[in-house]
Phi, psi and omega in degrees: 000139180274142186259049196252117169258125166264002171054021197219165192272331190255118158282137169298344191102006198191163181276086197238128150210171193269151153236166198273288219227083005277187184251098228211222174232152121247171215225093159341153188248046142220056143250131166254161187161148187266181179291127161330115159291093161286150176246124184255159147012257216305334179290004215214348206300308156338333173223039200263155160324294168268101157287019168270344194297140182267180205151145172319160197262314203260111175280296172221182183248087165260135173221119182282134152097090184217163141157188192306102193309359170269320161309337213296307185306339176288263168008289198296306171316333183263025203022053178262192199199107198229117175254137182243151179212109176262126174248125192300158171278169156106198216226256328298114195066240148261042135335065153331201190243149220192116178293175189273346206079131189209134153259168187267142196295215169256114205271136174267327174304349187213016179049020181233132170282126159265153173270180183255165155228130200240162169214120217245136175265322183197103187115181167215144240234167153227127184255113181265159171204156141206174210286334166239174180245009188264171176303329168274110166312348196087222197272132154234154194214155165250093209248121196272133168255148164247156173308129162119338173272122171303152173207129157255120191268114206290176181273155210026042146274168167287133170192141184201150207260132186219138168282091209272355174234123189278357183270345143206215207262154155254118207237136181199170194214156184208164181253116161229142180309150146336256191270092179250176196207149178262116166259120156238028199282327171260012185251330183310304171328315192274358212063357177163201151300149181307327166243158180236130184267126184242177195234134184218125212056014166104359177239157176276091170252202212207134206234132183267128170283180197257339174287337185254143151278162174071189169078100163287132172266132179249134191270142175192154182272183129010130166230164172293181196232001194326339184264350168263024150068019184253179191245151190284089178156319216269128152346136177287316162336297148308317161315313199291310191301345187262350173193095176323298213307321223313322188233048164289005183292326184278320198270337151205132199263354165292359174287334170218053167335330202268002156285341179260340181283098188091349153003088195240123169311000000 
């Protein structure tokens, strides 16, 4: 039996656990996975409410293409992609501490922007998303996550990750293609997301820019995934070693049209 701690309130399903200080992965040793990307400050400003706003330097920790050294090949055949991201506590400025927003590019293996399936491991998250990156955003929605919860982010939206308790970290693993890409050319355009979240008493609200017309925000927690076949409680990681198929949805999302027709978070 492994004496391996995943330190985290949801187990990932594999031996992962986040470190603090600095703030990054260690790695099981029969788990694989590269070296930790920080994403800073100076990287995100540009779509900050204030872009003078102070605030931790090192924001977060990504390390794309992790899991079980038995998977890799399976993974790698279905062009999946299973990424972990640990986020510092604290503020910036009246910030949480927050990624900038991106929708995902046009994936070549599948002529498509794919979604994410995000899974929050430890702290708590609001996964925001809205449906454009144009001046009118659409539909926007704010979905507070908790450890064991899911939030699937559909192909092409604007989506971007917020640390909703500033007092620690946020650790979450996600399903994404294989060659996904990042756009951040229109939310950059905007100065940011259509709302910008701020902490005010001790709470998360939410501000509209001024740069987007339109886009009602709908606030809502986690919901279960039943009509996407996952099961509630189970690592998503784990749904994937029982059954390889499971999230073939992420690596191409033109395989079921009718999980994207009417889409609700």
């Amino acid at each position: 039996m492994s004496s391996f701690e995943n330190n985290v309130a949801f187990a990932p399903g594999f031996e992962i656990a986040p470190t603090k200080n600095p703030i990054g992965f260690v790695y099981g040793e029969d788990v694989f996975g590269p070296e930790v990307e920080i994403r800073r400050l100076d990287d995100i400003r540009e779509s900050l409410s204030d872009p003078n706003s102070q605030g931790p330097d090192e924001l977060y920790a990504i390390a794309m293409d992790v899991g079980d050294k038995a998977d890799r090949e399976e993974i790698a055949n279905r062009n999946l992609l299973f990424g972990v991201v640990t986020y510092a506590a604290g503020m910036i400025g009246r910030e949480p501490v927050r990624s900038q927003g991106h929708k995902h590019a046009i994936s070549a293996s599948c002529g498509a922007s794919t979604p994410e399936v995000y899974e929050i491991w430890d702290g708590e998250a609001v996964i925001y998303m809205q449906e454009s990156g144009s001046d009118n955003p659409g539909k926007c929605y704010a979905i507070y996550a908790r450890p064991g919860d899911v939030v699937i982010v559909p192909p092409g939206y604007v989506h971007a990750t917020v640390n909703a308790d500033v007092n620690r970290n946020l650790t979450f693993g996600a399903w994404c293609v294989r060659d996904y890409g990042f756009d951040y050319e229109t939310v950059r355009n905007h100065g940011g997301i259509a709302y910008y979240p701020f902490v005010e008493d001790g709470s998360l609200k939410w501000s509209p820019n001024p740069a987007y017309s339109g886009g009602k925000l709908i606030i809502k927690n986690a919901r279960t995934w039943e009509d996407f076949s996952l099961e509630a409680g189970v690592p998503v990681y784990t749904q994937f070693q029982k059954d390889k198929e499971r999230f073939m949805f992420v690596a191409d999302p033109a395989r079921c049209p009718e999980l994207w027709k009417n889409f609700e978070p």
